[in-house]
C-alpha positions in Angstrom: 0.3 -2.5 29.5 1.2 -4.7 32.4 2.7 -8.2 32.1 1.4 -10.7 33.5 3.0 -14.5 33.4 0.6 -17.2 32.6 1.3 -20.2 34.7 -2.3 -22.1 34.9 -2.4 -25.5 33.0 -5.9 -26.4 31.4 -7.3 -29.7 30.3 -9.5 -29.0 26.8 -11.7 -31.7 25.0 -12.1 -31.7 21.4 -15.6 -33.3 20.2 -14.6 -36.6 19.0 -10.8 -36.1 19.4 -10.4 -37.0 23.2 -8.7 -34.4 26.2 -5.7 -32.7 25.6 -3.5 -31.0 28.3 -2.4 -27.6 27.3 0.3 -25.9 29.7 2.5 -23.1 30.0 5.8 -23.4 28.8 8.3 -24.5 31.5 12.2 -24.9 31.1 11.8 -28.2 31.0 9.9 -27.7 27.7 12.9 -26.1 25.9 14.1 -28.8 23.8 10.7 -30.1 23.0 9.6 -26.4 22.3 12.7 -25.6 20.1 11.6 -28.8 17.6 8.1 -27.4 17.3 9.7 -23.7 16.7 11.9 -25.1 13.9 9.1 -26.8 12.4 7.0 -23.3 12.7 10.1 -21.3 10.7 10.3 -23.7 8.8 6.9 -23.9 7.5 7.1 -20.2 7.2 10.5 -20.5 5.5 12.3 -18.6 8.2 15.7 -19.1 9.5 16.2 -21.2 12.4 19.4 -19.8 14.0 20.2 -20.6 17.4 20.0 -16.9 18.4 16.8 -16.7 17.3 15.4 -19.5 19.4 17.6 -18.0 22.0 16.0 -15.1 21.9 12.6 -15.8 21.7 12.9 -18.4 24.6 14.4 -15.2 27.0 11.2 -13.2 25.9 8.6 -16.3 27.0 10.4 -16.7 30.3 11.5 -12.9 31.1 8.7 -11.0 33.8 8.6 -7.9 31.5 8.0 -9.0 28.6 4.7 -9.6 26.9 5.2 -12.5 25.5 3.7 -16.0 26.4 3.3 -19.7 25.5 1.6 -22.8 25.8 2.1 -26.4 24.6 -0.1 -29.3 24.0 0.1 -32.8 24.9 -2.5 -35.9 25.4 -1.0 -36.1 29.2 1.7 -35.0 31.4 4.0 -37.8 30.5 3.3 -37.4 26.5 5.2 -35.9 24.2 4.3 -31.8 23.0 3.0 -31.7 20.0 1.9 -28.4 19.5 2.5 -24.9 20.6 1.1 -20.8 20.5 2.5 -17.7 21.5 0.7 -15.3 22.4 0.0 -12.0 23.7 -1.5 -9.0 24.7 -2.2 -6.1 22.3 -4.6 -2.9 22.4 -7.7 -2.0 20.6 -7.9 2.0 20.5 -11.3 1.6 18.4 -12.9 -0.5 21.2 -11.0 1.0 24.2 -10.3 -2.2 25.3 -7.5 -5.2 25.1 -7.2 -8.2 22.4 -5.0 -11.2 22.9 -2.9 -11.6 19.5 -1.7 -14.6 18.8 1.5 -14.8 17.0 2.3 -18.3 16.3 0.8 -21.7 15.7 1.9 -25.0 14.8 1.3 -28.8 15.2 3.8 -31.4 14.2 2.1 -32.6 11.1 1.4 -36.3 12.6 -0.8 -34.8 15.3 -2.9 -32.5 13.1 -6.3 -33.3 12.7 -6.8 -34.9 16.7 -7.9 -31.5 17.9 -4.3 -30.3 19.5 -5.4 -27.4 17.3 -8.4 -27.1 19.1 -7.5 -27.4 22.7 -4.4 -24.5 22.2 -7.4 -22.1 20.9 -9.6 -23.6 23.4 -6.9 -22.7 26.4 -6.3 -18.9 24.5 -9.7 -18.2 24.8 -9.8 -19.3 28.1 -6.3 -17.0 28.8 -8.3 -14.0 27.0 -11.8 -14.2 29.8 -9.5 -14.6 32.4 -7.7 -11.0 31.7 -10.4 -9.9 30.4 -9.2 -9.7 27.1 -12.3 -9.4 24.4 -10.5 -11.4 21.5 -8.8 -13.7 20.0 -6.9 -13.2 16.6 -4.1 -14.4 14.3 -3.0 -13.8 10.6 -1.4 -16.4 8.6 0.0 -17.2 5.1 -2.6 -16.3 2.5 -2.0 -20.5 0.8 -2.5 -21.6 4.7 -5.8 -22.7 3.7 -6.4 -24.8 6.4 -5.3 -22.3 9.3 -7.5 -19.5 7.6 -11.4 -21.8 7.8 
């Protein structure tokens, strides 16, 4: 399955909750991206080595890998607050292509503004533009709010 890079920036509004800019990741994002990581692993009670963060930053930046990611902020001079990975994955049943999405998290002072929202917002938006006929995730059976 090819790779393709996903370098478009979108603006999503949440009913209520106000706009939201949700871009790709950029080097600049690293230390603000490695926060929101930690607090992912450690929500998930995962190890936070510096390897691992290593690691998984060299598969969102590297052309062949499938791996991408997007962060959310209220503007370009805001703070991230939020993040996904996500990628591609195949659907032999329905001959066609899904986009999976692997992880999720907003800082806990930001849930509830639709940050949420605009990242699944700007995935479905990724998935029409490849053409991509899904969106899906699991999560931690007690995650009650990430499963309605």
């Amino acid at each position: 399955m090819p790779v393709r890079r996903h370098r478009t920036s979108g603006l999503a509004e949440s009913p209520g909750m106000g706009r939201w800019l949700v871009t790709p990741l950029q080097n600049e994002d690293r230390a603000a991206w490695a926060a929101l990581f930690r607090g992912y692993l450690d929500f998930y009670e995962v190890s936070a080595s510096a390897e691992k963060l290593d690691t998984v930053w060299a598969w969102l930046h590297a052309a062949d890998h499938e791996l991408n990611g997007i962060v959310v902020r209220r503007s370009a001079g805001d703070e991230r607050v939020g993040l996904a990975h996500y990628r591609p994955f195949p659907r032999p049943l329905h001959g066609t292509v899904g986009c999976y999405l692997d992880d999720l998290f907003v800082e806990p002072g930001s849930r509830g503004t639709g940050a949420v929202d605009a990242l699944l917002t700007r995935l479905r938006e990724i998935a029409a533009a490849n053409g991509w006929d899904t969106v899906r995730w699991i999560t931690r059976s007690g995650n009650a709010q990430a499963r309605s």
